[in-house]
N, C-alpha and C positions, 0 to 999 in steps of 0.2 A: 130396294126400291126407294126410289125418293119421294118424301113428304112436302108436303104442303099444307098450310093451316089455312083455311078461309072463313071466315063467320064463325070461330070457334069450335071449331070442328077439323079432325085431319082428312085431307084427301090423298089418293093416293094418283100418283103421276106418270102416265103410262109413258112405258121406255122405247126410243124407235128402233127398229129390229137392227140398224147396223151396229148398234149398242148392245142388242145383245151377243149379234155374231163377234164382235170385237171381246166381249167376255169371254165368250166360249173359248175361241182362240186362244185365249191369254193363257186360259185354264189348262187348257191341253196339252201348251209347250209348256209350262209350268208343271204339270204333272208329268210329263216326261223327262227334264231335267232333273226333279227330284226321284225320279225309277234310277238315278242313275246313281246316286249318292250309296255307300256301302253303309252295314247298318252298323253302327245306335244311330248314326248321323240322317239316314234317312228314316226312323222311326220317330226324332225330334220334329221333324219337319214337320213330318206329315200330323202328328199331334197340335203345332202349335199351327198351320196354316187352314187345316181343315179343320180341327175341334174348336180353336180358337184357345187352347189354354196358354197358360202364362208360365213362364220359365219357372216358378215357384211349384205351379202343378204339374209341370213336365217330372218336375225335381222326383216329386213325391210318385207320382203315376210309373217311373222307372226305377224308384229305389235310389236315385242318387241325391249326393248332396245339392241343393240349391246353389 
C-alpha cells in the first residue's frame, strides 16, 4: 500500500480496484510461468519472489554456496 504523510502522521491511501485486479493478474501469470521452471531453479524463485530473501539467504536456506 502506499503511504502518505500529512500533519505528521502516516495515512494510508486507498488503492482503486483496477489496481488491484491488475495485481492480481500479474500474480497469477507469474505464478504460472514460474510452476513451469524444473526444480532447484523453481525452488529459487519462489523463495526470493515470495519470501523476499536475498541471494545470500537463498545461499544458506539450500545449502549452497552464495
Amino acid at each position: 500500500m502506499r503511504r502518505t504523510r500529512r500533519a505528521g502522521r502516516a495515512v494510508q491511501a486507498e488503492r482503486a480496484p483496477v489496481d488491484l485486479a491488475a495485481e492480481a493478474e500479474l500474480f497469477d501469470r507469474v505464478a504460472a510461468e514460474v510452476e513451469r521452471f524444473e526444480d532447484p531453479f523453481r525452488h529459487v524463485l519462489l523463495l526470493r519472489l515470495l519470501h523476499g530473501l536475498t541471494p545470500t539467504q537463498i545461499a544458506h536456506a539450500t545449502g549452497s554456496a552464495p
